[in-house]
C-alpha positions as CSV (number, residue, x, y, z in Angstrom):
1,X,97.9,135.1,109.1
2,X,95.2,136.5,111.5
3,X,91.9,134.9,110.9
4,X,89.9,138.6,110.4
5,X,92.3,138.3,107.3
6,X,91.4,135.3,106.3
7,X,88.1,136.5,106.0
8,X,88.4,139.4,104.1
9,X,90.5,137.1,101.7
10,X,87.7,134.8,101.2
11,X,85.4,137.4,101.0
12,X,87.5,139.1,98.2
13,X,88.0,135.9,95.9
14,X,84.5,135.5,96.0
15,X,83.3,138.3,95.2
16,X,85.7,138.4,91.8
17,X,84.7,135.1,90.8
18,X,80.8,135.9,91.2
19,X,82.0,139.2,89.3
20,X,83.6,137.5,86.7
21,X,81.2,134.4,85.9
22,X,78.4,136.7,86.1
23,X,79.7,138.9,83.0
24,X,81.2,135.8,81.6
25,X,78.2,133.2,82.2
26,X,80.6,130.4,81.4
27,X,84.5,130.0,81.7
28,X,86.9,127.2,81.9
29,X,88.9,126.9,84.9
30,X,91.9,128.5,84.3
31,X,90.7,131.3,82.4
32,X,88.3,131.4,86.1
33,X,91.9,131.2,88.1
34,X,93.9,133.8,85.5
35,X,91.2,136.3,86.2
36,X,90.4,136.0,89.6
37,X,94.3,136.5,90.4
38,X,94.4,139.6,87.6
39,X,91.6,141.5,89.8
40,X,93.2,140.5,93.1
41,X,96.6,140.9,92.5
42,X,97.4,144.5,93.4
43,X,95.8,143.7,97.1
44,X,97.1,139.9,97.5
45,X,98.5,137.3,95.6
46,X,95.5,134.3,96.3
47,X,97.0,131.2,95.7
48,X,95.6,128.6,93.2
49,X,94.5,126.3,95.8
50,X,92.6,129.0,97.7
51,X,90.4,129.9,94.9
52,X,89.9,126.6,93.9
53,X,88.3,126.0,97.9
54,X,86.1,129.2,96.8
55,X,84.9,127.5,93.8
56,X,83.6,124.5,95.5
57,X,82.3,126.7,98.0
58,X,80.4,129.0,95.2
59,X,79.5,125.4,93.7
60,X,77.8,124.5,97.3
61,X,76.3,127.7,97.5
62,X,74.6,127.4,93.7
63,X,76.4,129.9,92.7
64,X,77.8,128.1,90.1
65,X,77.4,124.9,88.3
66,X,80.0,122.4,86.9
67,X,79.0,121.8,83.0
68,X,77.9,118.4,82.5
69,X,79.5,117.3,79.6
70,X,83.1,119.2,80.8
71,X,83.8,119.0,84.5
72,X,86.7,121.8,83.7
73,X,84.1,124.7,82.9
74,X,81.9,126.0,85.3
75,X,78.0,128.0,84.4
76,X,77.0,130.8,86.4
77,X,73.5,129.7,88.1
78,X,72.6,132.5,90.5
């Protein structure tokens, strides 16, 4: 895959999780992973371990915020 692609990709996960966790302020992680690959489906099928990488990147980022008390659900911060 040519890395302009790989861009875009990256571009496009994160922008559907940001999406999502902003309307949803708080989600476990697979309901996070059903609905980023829901919204991105009709223009690529992300894998599970891509959007997990965008996660941790969002989480670097402050984007978003691991709950304390349940490492499986991420808080929206920004």
């Amino acid at each position: 895959m040519m890395k302009a692609q790989q861009t875009r990709r990256r571009h496009q996960i994160d922008a559907a999780i940001v999406r999502i966790m902003k309307t949803r302020k708080q989600l476990k992680h697979m309901g996070l992973l059903t609905e980023v690959v829901e919204q991105l489906r009709q223009r690529f099928q992300p894998s599970g371990t891509d959007i997990k990488k965008r996660i941790e990147a969002l989480i670097d980022q402050d984007y978003l915020e691991r709950e304390e008390t349940d490492r499986g659900v991420y808080n929206y911060k920004a």
